[in-house]
VOGU-3710 file (C-alpha; in Angstrom, 3 decimals, decimal comma):
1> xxxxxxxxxx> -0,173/44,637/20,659  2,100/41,376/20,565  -0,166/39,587/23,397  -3,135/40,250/21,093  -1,949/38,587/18,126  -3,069/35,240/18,579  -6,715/36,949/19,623  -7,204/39,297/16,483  -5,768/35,744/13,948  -8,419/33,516/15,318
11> xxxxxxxxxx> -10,850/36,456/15,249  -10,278/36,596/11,448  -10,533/32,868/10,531  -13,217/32,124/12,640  -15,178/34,731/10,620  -14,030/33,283/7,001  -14,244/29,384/8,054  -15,152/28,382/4,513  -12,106/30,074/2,954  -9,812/29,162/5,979
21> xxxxxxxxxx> -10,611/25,795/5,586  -10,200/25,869/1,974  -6,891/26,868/2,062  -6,311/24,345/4,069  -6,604/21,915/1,827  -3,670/22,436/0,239  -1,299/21,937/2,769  -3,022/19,598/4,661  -3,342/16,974/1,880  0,427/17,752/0,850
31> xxxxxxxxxx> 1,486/16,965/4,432  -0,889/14,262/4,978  0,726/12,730/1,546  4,570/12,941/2,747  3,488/11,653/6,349  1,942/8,544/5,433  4,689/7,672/2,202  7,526/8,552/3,955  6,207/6,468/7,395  4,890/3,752/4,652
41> xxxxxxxxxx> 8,104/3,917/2,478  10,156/3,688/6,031  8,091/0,658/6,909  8,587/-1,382/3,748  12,231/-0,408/3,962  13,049/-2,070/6,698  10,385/-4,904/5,836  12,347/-5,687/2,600  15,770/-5,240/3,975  15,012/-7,834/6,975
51> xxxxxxxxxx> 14,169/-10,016/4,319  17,472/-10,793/3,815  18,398/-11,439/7,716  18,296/-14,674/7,534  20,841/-15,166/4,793  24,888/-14,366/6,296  27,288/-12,614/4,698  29,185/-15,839/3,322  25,886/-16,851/1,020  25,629/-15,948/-2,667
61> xxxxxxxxxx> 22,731/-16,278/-4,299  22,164/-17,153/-8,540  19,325/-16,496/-10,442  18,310/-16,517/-14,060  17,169/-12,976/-15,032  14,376/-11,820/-17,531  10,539/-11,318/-17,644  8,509/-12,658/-14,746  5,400/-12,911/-13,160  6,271/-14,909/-10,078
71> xxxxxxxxxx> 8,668/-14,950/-7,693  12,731/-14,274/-8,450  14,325/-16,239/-11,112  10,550/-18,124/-11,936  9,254/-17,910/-15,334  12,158/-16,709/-17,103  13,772/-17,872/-20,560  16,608/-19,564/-19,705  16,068/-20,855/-15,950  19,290/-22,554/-14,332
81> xxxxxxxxxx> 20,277/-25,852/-15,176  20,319/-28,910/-13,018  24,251/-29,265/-13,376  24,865/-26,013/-12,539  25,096/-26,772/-9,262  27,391/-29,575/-9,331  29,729/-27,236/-11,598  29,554/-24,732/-9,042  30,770/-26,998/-6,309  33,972/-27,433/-7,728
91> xxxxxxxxxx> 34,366/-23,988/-8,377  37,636/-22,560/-5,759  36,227/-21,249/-2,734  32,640/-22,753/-2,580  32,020/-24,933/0,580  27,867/-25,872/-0,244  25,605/-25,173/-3,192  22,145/-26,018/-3,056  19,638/-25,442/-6,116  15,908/-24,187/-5,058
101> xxxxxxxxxx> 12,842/-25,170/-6,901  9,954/-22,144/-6,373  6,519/-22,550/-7,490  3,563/-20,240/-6,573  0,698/-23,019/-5,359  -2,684/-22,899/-4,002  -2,948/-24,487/-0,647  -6,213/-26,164/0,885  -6,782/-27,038/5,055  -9,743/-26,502/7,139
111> xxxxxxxxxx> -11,870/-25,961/4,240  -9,726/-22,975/3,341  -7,571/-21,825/0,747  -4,769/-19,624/0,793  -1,171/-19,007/-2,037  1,796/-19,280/-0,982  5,226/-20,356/-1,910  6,394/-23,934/-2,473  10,484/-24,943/-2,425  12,235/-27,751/-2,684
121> xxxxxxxxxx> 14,786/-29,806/-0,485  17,495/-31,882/-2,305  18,268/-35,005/-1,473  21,432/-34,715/-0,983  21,946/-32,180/1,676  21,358/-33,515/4,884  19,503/-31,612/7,753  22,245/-29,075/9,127  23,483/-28,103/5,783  19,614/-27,067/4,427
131> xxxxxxxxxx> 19,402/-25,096/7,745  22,244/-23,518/7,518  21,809/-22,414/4,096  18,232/-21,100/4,740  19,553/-19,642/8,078  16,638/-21,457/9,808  16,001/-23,253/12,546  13,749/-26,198/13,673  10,878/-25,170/16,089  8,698/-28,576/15,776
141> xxxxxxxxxx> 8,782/-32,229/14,365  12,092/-32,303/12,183  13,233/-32,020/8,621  12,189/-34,261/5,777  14,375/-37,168/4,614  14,517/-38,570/0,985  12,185/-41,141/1,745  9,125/-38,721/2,818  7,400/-38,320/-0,357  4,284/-37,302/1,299
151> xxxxxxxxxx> 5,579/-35,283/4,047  6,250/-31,633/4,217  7,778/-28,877/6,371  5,972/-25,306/7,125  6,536/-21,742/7,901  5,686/-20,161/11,147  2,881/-18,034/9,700  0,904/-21,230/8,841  0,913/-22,222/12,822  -1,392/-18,746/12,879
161> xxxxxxxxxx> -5,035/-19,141/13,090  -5,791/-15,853/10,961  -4,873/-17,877/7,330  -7,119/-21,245/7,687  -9,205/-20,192/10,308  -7,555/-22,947/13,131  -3,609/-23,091/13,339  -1,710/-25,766/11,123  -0,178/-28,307/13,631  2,377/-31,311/13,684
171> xxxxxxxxxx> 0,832/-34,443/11,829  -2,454/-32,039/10,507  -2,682/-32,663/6,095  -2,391/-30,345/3,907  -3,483/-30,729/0,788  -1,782/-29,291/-2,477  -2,493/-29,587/-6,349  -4,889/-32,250/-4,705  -2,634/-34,343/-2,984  -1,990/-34,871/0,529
181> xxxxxxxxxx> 1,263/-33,947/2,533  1,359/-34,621/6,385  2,995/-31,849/8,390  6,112/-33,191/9,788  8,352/-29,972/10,984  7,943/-26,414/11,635  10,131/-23,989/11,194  10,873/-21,368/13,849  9,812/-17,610/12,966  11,851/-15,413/11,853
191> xxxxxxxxxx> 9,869/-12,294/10,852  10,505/-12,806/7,387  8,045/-13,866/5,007  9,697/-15,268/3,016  10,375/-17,987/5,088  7,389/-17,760/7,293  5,561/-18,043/4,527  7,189/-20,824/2,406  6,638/-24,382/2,411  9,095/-27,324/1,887
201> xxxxxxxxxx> 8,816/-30,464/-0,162  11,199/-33,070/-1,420  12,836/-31,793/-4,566  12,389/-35,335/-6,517  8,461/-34,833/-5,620  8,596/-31,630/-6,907  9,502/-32,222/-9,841  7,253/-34,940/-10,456  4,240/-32,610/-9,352  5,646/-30,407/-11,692
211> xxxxxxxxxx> 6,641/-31,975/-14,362  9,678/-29,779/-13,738  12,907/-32,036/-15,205  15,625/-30,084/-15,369  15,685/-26,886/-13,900  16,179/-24,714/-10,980  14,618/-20,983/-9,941  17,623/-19,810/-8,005  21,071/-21,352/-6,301  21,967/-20,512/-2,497
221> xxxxxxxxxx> 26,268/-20,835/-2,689  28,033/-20,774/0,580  31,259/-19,421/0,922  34,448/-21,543/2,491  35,780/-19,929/5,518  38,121/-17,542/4,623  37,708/-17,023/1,059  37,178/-14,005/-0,569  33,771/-13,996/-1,650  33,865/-11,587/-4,126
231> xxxxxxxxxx> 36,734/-13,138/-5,985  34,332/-16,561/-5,657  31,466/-14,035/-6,934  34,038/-13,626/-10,094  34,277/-17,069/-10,754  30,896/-18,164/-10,778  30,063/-15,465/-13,321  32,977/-16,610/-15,490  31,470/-20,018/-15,752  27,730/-19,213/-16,237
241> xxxxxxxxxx> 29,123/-16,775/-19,072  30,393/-19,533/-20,329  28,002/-21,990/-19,759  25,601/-19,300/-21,156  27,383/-18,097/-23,908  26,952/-14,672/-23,119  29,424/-11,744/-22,712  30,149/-9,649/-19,853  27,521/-6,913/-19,442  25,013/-8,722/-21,317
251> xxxxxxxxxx> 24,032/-11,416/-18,465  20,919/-12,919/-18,398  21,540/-14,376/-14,666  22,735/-12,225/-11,344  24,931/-13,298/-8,595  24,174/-11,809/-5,632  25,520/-11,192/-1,857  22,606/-10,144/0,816  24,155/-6,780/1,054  23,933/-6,108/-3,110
261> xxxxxxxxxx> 20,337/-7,086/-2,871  19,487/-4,905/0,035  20,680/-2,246/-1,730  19,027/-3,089/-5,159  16,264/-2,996/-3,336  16,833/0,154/-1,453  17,689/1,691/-4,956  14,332/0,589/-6,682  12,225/1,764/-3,339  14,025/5,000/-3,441
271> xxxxxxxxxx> 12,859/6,187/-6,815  9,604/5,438/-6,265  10,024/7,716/-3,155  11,294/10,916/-5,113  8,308/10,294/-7,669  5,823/10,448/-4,178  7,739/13,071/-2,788  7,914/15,292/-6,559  3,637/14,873/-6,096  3,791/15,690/-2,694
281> xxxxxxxxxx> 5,864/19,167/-3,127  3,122/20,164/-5,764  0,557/19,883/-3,541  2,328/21,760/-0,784  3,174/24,530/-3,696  -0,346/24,486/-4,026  -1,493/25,390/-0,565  1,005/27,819/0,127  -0,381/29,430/-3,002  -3,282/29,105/-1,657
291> xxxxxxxxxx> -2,035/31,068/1,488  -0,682/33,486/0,020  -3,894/34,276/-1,722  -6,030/34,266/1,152  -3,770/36,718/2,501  -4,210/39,460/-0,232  -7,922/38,906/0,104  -7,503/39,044/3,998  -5,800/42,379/3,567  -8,113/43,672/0,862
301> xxxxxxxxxx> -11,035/43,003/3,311  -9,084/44,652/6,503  -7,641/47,460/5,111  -9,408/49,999/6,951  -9,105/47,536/10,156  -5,077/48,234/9,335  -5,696/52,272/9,042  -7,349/52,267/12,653  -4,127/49,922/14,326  -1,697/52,001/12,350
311> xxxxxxxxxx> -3,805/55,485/13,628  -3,799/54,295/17,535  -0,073/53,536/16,927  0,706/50,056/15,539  3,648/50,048/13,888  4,455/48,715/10,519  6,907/45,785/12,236  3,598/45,036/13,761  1,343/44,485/11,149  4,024/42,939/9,407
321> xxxxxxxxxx> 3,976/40,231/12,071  0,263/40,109/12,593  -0,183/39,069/9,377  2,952/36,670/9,195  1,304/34,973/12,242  -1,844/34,132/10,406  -0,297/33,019/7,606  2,023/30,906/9,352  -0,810/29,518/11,673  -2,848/28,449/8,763
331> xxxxxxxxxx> 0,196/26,608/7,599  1,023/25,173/10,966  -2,814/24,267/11,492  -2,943/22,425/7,890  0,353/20,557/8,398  -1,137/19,553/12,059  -4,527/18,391/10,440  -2,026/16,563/8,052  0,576/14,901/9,905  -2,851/13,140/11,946
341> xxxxxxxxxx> -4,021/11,941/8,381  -1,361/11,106/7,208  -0,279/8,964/10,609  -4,126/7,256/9,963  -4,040/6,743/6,535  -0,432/5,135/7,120  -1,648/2,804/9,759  -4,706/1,871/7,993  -2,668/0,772/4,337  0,021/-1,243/6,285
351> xxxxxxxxxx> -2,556/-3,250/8,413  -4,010/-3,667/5,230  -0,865/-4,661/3,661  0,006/-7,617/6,477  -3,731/-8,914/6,637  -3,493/-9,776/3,384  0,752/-10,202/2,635  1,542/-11,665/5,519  2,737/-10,086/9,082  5,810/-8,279/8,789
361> xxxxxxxxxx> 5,102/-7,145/4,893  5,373/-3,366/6,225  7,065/-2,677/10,068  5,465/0,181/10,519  7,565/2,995/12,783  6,391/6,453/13,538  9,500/9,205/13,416  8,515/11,605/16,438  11,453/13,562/14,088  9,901/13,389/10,989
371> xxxxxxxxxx> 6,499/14,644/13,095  8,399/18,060/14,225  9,966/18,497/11,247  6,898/18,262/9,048  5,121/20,908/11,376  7,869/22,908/11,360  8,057/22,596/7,800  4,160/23,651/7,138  4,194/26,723/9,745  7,476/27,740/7,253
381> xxxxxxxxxx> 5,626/27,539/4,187  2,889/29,336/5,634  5,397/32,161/7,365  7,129/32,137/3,332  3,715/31,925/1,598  2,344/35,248/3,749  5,691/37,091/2,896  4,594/39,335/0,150  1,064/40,190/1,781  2,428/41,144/5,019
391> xxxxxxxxxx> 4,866/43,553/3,928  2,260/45,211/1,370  -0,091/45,850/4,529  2,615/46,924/6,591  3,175/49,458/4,210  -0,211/50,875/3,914  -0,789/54,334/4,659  -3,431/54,503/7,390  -4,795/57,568/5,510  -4,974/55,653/2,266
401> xxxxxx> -6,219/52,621/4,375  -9,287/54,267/6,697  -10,187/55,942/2,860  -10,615/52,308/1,641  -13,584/51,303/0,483  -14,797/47,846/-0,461
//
């Protein structure tokens, strides 16, 4: 009887292929939905978090808080001041502060266009200070000096020919808010957009393109050696509070290590996970539902099919498995035609993602764990679903059963 199973299941969905599949559905979009958000949501996890690689654990970064439509600390209310910075360098336990103009700008070469990000270089830090602070290295050319009012330094991702149609090179012009700025360094990649993406200007020519006089979008604060950075974390919030005029707990700025914004961000990402994952457990209640109803109809149809097994000698452990096995096939089979969905659908949003965010926007990883687990998972919920059904036609009298009429 047991090495017939797998004959007399496929026997009975091959002859209901519209309901089979039907039921199906269910499951199959349920699995295909936690596949490809869990293997998305894994992807832009460790996107965002590597982000924030290239800052060390001895950087602090300020920002002004409040409504915005651009980029961190852009667009707010009350943006930083310009004297912030110099206030903050005489704060205990701060070794170099730099203050970071950001402004979202078209960008024109090769008779393309493409947006990007724009920052700004002070004057006043020399070349192995800005690096360090932007944990970047040189690639090509060099760094911009005060002097360079027309000259400007790139990401990696511009050196690409997918954005302009021909890579940007050393000494090529790019042209922004219609004027000209000759390429003078590259940046090395770092497989982080952020700085693959960004491009760097003068501050003082910032400003004028600007018309930006007195403000900044965020502050990068290195640490001294040896100081405790989050008693130098305490500080700098005492003064802006002051500066400010606000109280504690009602900050409109944020001072931030790389490891608090990694997990803000981790935070924030994770809620939007349980919402997907709440949608995705409906659907899968769904289809197993739907299981469980194809399985009363099964044994409605096949209750005199039950009266001959049970009068040649099937037992009821034996029906009760026959029909356990179906049920938990159509599970399996849905959460199979799933997890390939789901895998496709994945791969198809995060190529769509870095074509037009940049490479690196979501590293995309497939979990040969998650894969077993969500097919182990689906043949459950089919096994769980079929429950009820199987024990009612193991329970059948085959008297009662080979009287049954349709």
């Amino acid at each position: 009887m047991k090495g017939n199973y797998l004959r007399v299941v496929y026997s009975s969905i091959k002859q209901k292929k519209l309901r089979s599949w039907l039921t199906l559905i269910g499951i199959l979009i349920g699995i295909a939905a936690v596949i490809s958000l869990m293997t998305l949501g894994d992807g832009l996890k460790t996107a965002v978090t590597s982000q924030f690689d290239f800052l060390n654990p001895d950087i602090l970064a300020v920002r002004a808080e409040g409504i915005s439509a651009g980029p961190p600390g852009t667009g707010v209310t009350r943006p930083l001041q310009k004297h912030y910075v110099d206030d903050i360098g005489k704060i205990k336990g701060t070794d170099t502060v730099m203050g970071r103009i950001i402004e979202e700008v078209q960008l024109r070469f090769n008779g393309h266009s493409d947006f990007t990000y724009l920052g700004s270089k002070p004057s006043y830090l020399d070349e192995d200070d800005f690096l360090k602070l932007v944990e970047s290295k040189l690639d090509k050319g060099s760094l911009i000096n005060p002097s360079d009012n027309s000259k400007i330094i790139i990401g990696s991702s511009f050196t690409k020919s997918d954005i302009f149609g021909m890579p940007v090179k050393l000494r090529d012009q790019i042209i922004i808010n219609d004027k000209k700025f000759k390429v003078k360094g590259i940046l090395e990649k770092k497989g982080s957009f952020i700085i693959d993406r960004t491009m760097t200007i003068n501050e003082e020519v910032m400003r004028d393109m600007f018309d930006i006089p007195d403000r900044y979008d965020g502050i990068v604060v290195k640490i001294e050696k040896g100081a405790d950075i989050g008693l130098v974390k305490e500080r700098i919030e005492d003064y802006l509070r002051d500066e400010r005029d606000v109280k504690e707990g009602d900050e409109d700025f944020s001072v931030e290590s790389p490891e608090e914004a990694i997990k803000s961000s981790e935070s924030a990402l994770f809620g939007v996970q349980i919402f997907v994952y709440l949608i995705a457990a409906i659907s899968i209640l769904v289809g197993g539902i739907g299981i469980s109803n194809t399985m009363y109809t099964s044994i409605l149809e096949r209750t005199k099919e039950i009266g001959i097994m049970k009068s040649i000698g099937a037992k009821n452990s034996q029906i009760l498995y026959l029909f356990l096995f179906e049920s938990g096939l159509l599970g399996l089979t849905g959460g199979f035609l799933g997890m390939i969905i789901g895998i496709g659908s994945a791969m198809g949003l995060a190529s769509v993602a870095n074509n037009m965010m940049g490479e690196g926007t979501i590293k995309l990883t497939i979990s040969f764990t998650l894969i077993f687990l969500t097919l182990l998972f689906s043949f459950l919920i089919g096994i769980i679903s079929g429950i009820i059904p199987a024990i009612r036609a193991s329970k059948l009298k085959p008297i009662d059963a080979l009287r049954h009429t349709k």
